[in-house]
N, CA, C and O atoms as CSV, one atom per row, in Angstrom:
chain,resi,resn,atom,element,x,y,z
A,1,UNK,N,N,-34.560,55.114,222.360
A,1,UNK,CA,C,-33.971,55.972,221.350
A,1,UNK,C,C,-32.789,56.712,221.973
A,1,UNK,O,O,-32.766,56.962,223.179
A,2,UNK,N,N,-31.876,57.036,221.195
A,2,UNK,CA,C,-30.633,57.451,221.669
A,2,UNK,C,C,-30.506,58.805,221.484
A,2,UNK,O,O,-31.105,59.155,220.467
A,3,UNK,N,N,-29.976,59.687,222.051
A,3,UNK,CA,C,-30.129,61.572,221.922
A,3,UNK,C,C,-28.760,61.333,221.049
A,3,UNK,O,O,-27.836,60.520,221.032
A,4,UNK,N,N,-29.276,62.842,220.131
A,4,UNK,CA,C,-27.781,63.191,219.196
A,4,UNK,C,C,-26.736,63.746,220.120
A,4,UNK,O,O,-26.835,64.339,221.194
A,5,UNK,N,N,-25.440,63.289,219.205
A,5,UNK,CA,C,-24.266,63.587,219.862
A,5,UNK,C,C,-24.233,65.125,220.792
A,5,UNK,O,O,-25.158,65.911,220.589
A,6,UNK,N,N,-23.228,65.471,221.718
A,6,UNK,CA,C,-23.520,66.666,221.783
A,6,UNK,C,C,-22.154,67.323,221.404
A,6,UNK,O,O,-21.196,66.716,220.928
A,7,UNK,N,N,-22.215,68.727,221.704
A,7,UNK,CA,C,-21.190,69.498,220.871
A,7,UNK,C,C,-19.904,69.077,221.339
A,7,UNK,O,O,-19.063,69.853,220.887
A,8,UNK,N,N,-19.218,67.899,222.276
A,8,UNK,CA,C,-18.177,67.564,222.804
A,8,UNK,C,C,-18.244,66.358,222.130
A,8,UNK,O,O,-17.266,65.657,222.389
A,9,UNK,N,N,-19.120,65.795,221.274
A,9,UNK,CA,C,-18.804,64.789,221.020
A,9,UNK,C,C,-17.987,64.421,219.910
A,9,UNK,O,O,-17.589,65.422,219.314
A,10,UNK,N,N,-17.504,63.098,219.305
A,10,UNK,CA,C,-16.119,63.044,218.001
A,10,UNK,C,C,-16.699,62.630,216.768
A,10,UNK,O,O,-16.138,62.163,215.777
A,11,UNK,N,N,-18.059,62.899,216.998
A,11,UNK,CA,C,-19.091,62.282,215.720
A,11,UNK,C,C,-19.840,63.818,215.278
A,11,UNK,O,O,-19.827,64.784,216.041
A,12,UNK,N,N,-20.420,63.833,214.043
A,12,UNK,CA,C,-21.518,64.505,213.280
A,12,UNK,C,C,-22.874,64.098,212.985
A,12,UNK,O,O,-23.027,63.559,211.889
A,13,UNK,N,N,-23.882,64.236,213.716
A,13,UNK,CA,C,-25.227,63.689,213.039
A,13,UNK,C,C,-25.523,64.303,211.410
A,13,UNK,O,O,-25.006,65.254,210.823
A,14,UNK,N,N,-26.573,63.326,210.979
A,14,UNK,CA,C,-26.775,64.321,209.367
A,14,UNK,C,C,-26.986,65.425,209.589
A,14,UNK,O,O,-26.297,66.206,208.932
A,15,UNK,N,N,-27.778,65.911,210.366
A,15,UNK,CA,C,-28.011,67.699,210.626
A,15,UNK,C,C,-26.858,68.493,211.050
A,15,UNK,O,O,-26.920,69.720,210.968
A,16,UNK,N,N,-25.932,67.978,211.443
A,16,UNK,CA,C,-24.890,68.312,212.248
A,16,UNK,C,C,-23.539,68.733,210.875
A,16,UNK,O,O,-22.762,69.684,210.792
A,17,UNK,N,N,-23.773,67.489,209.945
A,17,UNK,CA,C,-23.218,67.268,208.949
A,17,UNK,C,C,-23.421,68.501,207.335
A,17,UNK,O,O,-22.809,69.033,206.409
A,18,UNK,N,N,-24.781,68.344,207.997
A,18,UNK,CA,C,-25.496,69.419,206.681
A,18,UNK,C,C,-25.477,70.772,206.802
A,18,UNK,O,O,-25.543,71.633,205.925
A,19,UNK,N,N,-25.372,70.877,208.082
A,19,UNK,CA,C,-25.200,72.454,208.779
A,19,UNK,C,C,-23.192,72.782,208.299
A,19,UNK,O,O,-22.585,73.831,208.084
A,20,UNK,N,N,-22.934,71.950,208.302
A,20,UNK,CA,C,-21.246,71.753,208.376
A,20,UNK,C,C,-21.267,72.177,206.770
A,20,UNK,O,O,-21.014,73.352,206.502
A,21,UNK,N,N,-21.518,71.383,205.854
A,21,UNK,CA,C,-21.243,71.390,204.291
A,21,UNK,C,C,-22.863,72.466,203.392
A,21,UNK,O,O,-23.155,72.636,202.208
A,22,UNK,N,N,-23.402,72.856,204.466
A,22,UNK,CA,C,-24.102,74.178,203.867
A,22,UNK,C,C,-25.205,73.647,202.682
A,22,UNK,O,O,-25.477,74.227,201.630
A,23,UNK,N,N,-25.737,72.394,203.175
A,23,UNK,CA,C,-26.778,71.264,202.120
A,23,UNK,C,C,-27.729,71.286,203.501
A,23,UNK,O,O,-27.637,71.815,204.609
A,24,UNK,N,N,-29.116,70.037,202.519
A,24,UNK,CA,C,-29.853,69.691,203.518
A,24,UNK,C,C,-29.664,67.766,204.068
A,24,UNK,O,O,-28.899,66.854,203.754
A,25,UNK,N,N,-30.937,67.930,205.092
A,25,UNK,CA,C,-30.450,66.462,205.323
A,25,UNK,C,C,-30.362,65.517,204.298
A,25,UNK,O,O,-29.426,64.735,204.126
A,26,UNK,N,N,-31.393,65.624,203.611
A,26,UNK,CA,C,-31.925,64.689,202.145
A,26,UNK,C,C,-30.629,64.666,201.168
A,26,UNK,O,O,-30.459,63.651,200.492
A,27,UNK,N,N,-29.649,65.810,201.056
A,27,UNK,CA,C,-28.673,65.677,200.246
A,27,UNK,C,C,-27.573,64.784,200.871
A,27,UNK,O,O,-27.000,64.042,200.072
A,28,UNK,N,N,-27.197,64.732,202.115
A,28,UNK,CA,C,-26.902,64.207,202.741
A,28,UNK,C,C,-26.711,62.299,203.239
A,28,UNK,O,O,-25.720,61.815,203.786
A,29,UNK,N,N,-28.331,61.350,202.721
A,29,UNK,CA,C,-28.655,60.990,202.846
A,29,UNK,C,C,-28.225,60.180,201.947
A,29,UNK,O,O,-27.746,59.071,202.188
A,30,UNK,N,N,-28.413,60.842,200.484
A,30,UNK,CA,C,-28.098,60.415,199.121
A,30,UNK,C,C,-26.736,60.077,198.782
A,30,UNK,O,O,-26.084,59.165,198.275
A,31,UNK,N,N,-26.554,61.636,199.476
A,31,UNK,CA,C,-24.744,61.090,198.967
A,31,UNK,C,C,-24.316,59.769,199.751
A,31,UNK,O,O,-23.503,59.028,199.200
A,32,UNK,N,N,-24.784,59.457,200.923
A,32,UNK,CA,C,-24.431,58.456,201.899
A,32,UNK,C,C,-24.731,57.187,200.709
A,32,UNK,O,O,-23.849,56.597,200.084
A,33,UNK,N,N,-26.066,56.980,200.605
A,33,UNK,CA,C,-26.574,56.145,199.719
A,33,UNK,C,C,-25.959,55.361,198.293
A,33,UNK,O,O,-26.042,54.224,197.828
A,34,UNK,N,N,-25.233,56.782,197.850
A,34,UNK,CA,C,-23.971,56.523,196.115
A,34,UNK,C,C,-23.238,56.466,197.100
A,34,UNK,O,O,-22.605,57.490,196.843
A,35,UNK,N,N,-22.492,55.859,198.667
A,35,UNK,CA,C,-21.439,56.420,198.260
A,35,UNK,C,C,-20.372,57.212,198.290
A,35,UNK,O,O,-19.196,56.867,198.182
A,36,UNK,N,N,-20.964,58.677,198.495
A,36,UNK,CA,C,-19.819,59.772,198.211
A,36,UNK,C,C,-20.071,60.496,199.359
A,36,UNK,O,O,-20.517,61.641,199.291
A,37,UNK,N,N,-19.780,59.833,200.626
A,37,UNK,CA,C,-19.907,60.684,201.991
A,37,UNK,C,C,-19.100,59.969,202.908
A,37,UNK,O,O,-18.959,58.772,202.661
A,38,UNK,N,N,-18.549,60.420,203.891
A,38,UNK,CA,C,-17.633,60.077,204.729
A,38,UNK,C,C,-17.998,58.742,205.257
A,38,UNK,O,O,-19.113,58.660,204.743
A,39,UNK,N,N,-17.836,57.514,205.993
A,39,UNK,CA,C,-17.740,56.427,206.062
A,39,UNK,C,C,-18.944,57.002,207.468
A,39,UNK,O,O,-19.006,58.159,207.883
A,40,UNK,N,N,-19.704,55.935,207.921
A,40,UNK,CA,C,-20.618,56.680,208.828
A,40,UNK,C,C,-21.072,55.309,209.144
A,40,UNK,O,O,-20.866,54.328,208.429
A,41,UNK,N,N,-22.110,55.319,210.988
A,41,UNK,CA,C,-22.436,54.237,211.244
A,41,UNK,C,C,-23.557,54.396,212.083
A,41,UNK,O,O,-23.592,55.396,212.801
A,42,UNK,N,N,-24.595,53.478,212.119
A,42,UNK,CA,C,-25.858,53.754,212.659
A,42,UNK,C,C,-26.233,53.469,213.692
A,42,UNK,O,O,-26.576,52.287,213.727
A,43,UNK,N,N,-26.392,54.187,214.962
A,43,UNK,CA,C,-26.383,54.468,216.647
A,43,UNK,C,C,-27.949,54.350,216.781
A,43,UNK,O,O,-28.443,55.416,216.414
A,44,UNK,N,N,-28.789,53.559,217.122
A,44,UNK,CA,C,-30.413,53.969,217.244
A,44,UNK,C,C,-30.618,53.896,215.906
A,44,UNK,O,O,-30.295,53.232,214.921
A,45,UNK,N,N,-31.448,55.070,216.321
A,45,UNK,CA,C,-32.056,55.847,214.811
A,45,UNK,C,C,-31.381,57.143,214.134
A,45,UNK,O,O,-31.908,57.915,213.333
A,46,UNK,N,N,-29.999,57.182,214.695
A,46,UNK,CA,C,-29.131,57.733,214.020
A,46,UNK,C,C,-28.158,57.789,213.501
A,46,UNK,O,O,-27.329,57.514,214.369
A,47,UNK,N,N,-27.449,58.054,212.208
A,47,UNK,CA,C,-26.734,57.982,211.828
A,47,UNK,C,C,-25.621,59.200,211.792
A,47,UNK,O,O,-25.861,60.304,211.304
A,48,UNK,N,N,-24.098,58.739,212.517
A,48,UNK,CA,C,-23.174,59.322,212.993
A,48,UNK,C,C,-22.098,58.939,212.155
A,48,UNK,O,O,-21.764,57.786,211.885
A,49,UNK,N,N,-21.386,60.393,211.613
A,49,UNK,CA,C,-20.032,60.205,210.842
A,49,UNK,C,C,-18.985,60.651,211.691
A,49,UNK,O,O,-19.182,61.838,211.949
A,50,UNK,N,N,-18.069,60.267,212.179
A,50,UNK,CA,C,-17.030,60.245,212.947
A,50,UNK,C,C,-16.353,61.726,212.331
A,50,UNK,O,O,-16.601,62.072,211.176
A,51,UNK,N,N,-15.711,62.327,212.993
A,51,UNK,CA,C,-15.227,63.889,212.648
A,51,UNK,C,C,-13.966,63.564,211.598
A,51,UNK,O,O,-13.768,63.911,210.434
A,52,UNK,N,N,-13.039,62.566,212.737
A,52,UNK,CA,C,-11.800,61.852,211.879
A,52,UNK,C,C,-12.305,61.685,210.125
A,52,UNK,O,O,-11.881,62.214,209.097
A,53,UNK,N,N,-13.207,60.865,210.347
A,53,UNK,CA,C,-13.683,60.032,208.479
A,53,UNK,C,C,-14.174,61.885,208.282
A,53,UNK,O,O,-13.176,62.489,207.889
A,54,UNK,N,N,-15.058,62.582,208.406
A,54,UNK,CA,C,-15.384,63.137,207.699
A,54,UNK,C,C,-14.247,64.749,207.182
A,54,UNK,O,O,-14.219,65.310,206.087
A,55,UNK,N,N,-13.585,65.033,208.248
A,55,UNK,CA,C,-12.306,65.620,207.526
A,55,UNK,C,C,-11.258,64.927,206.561
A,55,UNK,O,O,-10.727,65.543,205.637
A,56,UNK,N,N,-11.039,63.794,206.805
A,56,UNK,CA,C,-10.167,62.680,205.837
A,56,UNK,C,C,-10.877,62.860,204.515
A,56,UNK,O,O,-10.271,63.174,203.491
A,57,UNK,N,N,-12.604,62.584,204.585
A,57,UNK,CA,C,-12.636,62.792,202.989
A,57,UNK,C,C,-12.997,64.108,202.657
A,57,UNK,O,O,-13.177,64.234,201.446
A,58,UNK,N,N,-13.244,65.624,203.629
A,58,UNK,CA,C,-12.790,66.609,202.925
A,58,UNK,C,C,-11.475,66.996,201.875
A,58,UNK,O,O,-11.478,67.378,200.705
A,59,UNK,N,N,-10.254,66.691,202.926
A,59,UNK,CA,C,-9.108,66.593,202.505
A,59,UNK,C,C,-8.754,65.772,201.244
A,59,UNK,O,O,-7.959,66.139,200.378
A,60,UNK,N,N,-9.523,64.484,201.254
A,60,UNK,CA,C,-9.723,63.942,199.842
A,60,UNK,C,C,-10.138,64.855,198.671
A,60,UNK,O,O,-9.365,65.151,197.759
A,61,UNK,N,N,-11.425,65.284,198.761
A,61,UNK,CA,C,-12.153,66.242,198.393
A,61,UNK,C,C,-11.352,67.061,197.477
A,61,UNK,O,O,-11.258,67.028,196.250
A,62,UNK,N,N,-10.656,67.992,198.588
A,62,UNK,CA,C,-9.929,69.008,198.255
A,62,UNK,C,C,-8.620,68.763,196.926
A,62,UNK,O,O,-8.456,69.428,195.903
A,63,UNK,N,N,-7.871,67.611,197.412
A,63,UNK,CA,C,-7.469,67.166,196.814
A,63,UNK,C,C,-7.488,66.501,195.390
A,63,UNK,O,O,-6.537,66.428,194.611
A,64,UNK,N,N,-8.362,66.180,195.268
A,64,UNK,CA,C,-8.816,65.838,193.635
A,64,UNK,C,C,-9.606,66.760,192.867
A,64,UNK,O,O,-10.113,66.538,191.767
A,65,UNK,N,N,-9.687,68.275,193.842
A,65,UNK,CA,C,-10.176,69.610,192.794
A,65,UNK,C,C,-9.338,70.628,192.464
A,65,UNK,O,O,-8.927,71.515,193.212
A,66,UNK,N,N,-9.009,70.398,190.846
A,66,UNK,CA,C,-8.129,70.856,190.141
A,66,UNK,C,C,-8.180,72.017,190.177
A,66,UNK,O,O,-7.208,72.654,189.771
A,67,UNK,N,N,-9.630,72.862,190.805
A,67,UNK,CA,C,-9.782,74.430,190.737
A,67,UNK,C,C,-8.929,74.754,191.767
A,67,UNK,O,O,-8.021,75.562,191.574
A,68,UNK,N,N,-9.185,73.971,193.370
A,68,UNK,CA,C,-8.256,73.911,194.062
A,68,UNK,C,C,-7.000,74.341,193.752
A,68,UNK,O,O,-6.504,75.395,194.151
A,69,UNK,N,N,-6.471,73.522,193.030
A,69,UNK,CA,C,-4.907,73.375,193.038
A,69,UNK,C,C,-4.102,74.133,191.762
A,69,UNK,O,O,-2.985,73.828,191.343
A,70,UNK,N,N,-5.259,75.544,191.104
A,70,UNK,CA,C,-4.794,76.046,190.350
A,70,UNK,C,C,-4.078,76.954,190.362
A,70,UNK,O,O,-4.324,77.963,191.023
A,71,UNK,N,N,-2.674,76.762,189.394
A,71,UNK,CA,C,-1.537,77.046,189.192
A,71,UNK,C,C,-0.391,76.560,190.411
A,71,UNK,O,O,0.687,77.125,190.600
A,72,UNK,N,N,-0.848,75.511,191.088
A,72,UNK,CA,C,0.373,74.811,191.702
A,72,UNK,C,C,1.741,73.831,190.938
A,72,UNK,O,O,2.871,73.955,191.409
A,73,UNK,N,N,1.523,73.014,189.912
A,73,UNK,CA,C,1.760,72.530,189.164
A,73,UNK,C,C,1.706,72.825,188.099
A,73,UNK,O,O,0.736,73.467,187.697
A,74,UNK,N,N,2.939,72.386,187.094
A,74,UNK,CA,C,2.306,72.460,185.468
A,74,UNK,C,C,1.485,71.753,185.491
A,74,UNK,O,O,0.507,72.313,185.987
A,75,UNK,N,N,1.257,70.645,185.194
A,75,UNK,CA,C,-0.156,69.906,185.094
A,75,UNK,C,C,-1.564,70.628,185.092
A,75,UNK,O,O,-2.471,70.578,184.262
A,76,UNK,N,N,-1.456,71.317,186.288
A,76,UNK,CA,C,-2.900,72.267,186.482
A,76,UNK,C,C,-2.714,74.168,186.458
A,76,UNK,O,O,-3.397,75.002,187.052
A,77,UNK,N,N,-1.566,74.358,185.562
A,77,UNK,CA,C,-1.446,75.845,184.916
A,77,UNK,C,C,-2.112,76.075,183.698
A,77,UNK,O,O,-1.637,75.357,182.818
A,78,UNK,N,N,-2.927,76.717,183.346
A,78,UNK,CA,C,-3.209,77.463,182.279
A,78,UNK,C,C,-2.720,77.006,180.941
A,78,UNK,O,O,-1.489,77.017,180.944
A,79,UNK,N,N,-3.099,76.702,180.068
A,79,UNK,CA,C,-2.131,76.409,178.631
A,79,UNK,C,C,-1.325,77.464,178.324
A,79,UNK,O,O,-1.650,78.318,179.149
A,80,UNK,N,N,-0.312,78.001,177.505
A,80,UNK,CA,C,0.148,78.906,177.095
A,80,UNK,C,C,-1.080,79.058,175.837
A,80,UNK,O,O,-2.019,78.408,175.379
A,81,UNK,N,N,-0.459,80.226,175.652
A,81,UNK,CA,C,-1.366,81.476,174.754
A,81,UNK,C,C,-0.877,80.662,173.330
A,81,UNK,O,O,0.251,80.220,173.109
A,82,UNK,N,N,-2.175,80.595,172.356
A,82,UNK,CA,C,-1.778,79.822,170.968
A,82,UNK,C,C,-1.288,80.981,170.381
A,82,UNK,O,O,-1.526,82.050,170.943
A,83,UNK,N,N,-0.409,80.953,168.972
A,83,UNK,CA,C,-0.480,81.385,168.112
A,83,UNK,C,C,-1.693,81.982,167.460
A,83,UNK,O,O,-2.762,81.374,167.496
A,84,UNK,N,N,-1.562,83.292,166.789
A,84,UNK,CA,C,-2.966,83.575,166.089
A,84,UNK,C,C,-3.091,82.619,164.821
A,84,UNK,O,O,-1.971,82.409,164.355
A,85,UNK,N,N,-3.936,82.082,164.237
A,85,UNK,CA,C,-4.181,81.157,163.189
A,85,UNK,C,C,-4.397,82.363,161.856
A,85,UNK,O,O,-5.398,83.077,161.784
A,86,UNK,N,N,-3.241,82.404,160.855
A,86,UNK,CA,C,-3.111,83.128,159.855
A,86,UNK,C,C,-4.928,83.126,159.159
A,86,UNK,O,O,-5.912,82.465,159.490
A,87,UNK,N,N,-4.764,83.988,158.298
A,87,UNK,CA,C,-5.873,84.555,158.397
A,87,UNK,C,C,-5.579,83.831,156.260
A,87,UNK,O,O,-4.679,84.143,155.480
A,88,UNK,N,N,-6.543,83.055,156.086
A,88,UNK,CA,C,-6.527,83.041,154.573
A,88,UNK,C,C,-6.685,84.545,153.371
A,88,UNK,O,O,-7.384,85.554,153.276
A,89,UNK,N,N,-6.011,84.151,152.928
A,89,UNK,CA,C,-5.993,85.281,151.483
A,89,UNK,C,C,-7.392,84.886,150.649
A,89,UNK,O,O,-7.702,83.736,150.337
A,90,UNK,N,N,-8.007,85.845,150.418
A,90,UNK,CA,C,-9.232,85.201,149.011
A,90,UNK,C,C,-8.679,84.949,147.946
A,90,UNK,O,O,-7.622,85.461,147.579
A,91,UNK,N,N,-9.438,83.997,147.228
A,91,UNK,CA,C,-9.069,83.345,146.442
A,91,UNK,C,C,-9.360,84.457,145.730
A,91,UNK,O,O,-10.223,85.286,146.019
A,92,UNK,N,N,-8.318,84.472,144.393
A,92,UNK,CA,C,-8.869,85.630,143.338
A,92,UNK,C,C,-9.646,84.860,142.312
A,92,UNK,O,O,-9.516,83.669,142.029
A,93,UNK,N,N,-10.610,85.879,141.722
A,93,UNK,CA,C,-11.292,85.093,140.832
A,93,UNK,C,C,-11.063,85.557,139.248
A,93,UNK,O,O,-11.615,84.940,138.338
């Protein structure tokens, strides 16, 4: 069996990973599973995400959240303020 990276090393174990993004291992695991986690590769019985891949898809991350990037662009400013919508008259009877 192989020991986890140590703090000099250019990789993240899942714990290493989960401690990093403030989740647990199991969330971790999943996202790997869909998919939606940094590109990662399996050493032993562990699985190591390279620091490189896993800032690249922060920066991804960051990048495709529009809360992020609010009011940088028109695209992601605020709508302007509508008009008030006139107010109907009653019908007389």
């Amino acid at each position: 069996m192989t020991s986890p990276p140590s703090e000099n090393s250019p990789h993240l174990n899942v714990e290493q990973l989960a401690e990093r993004w403030q989740t647990t291992k199991a969330a971790i695991y999943i996202a790997r599973h869909r998919g939606k986690a940094p590109a990662a590769f399996k050493r032993g019985g562990n699985v190591l995400f390279p620091i490189a891949e896993v800032e690249r898809y922060e920066a991804a991350q960051m990048a495709g959240d529009r809360l992020s990037h609010r009011g940088t662009t028109a695209e992601h400013r605020p709508p302007e303020a509508q008009r008030p919508r006139h107010r109907r008259k009653p019908a007389a009877a």
